[in-house]
C-alpha positions in Angstrom: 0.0 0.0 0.0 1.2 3.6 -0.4 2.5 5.3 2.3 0.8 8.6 2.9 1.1 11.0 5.3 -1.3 13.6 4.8 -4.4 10.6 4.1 -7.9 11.7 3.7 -9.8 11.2 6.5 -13.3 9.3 5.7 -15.8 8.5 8.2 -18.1 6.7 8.9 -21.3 8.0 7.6 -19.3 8.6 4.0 -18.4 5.2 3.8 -22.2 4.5 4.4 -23.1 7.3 2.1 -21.1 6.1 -0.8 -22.4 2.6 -0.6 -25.9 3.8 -0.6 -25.0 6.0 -3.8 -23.2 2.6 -5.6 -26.7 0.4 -4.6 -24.4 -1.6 -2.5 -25.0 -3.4 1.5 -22.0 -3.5 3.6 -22.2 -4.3 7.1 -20.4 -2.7 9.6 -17.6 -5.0 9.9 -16.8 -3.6 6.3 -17.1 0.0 7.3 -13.3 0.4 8.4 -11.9 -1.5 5.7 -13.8 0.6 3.1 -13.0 3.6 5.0 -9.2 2.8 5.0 -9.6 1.7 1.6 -10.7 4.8 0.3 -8.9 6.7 2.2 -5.8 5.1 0.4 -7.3 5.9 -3.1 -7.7 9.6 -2.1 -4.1 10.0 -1.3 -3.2 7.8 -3.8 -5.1 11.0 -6.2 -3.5 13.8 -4.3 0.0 12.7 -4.7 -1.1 12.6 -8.3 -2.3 16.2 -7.9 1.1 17.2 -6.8 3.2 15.7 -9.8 4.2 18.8 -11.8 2.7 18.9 -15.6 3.6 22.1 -16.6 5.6 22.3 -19.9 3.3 19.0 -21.3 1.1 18.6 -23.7 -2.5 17.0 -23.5 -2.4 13.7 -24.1 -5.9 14.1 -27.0 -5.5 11.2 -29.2 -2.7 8.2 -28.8 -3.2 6.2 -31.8 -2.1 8.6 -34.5 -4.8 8.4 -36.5 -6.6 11.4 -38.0 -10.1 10.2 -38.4 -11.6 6.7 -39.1 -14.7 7.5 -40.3 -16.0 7.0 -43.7 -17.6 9.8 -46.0 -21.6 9.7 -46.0 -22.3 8.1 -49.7 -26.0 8.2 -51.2 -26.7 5.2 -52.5 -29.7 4.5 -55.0 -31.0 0.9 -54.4 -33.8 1.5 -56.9 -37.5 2.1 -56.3 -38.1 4.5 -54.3 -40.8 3.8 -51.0 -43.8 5.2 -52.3 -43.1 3.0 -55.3 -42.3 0.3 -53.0 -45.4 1.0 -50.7 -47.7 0.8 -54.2 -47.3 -2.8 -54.2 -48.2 -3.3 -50.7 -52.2 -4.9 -50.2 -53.1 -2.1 -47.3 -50.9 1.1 -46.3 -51.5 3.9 -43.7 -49.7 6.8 -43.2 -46.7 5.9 -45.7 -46.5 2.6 -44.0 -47.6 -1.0 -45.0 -50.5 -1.7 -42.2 -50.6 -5.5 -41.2 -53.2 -7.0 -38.6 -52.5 -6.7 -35.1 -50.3 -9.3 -33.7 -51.2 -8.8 -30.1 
């Protein structure tokens, strides 16, 4: 575990708080544990926090590539669907109707 001085103090009723947010049960013989737990991960972030970024860029994109996606094409498959719809044996509102199925 990491060895941190200045450690986040969580209590109690956070520990509870947070599991209630998550949709999780502990019991209280898992309150300390969490507590300690996250109390860990906090300072664990703050040290982060202190690590000093100036002078480097944002890390934006890592693969290289400039864009994947393809051009819109429109493609003519042939009738159009009021064409289409003229061979259907009932239609409402630019649909074909069928009988209920329910």
């Amino acid at each position: 575990m990491y060895n941190i001085s200045h450690m986040s103090k969580i209590s109690k009723d956070d520990v509870l708080r947070l599991a209630k947010l998550s949709n999780i049960y502990i019991d209280d013989s898992q309150i300390d544990a969490f507590a300690k737990d996250l109390a860990e991960i906090l300072g664990y972030v703050e040290m982060l926090g202190e690590v000093d970024v100036s002078g480097l860029a944002p890390t934006e994109q890592v693969t290289g590539l400039k864009n994947v996606m393809r051009p819109d094409k429109v493609i003519d498959y042939g009738p159009s669907p009021k064409e289409l719809l003229k061979n259907a044996p009932a239609q409402e509102k630019n649909q074909i109707k069928v009988k209920r199925v329910l």
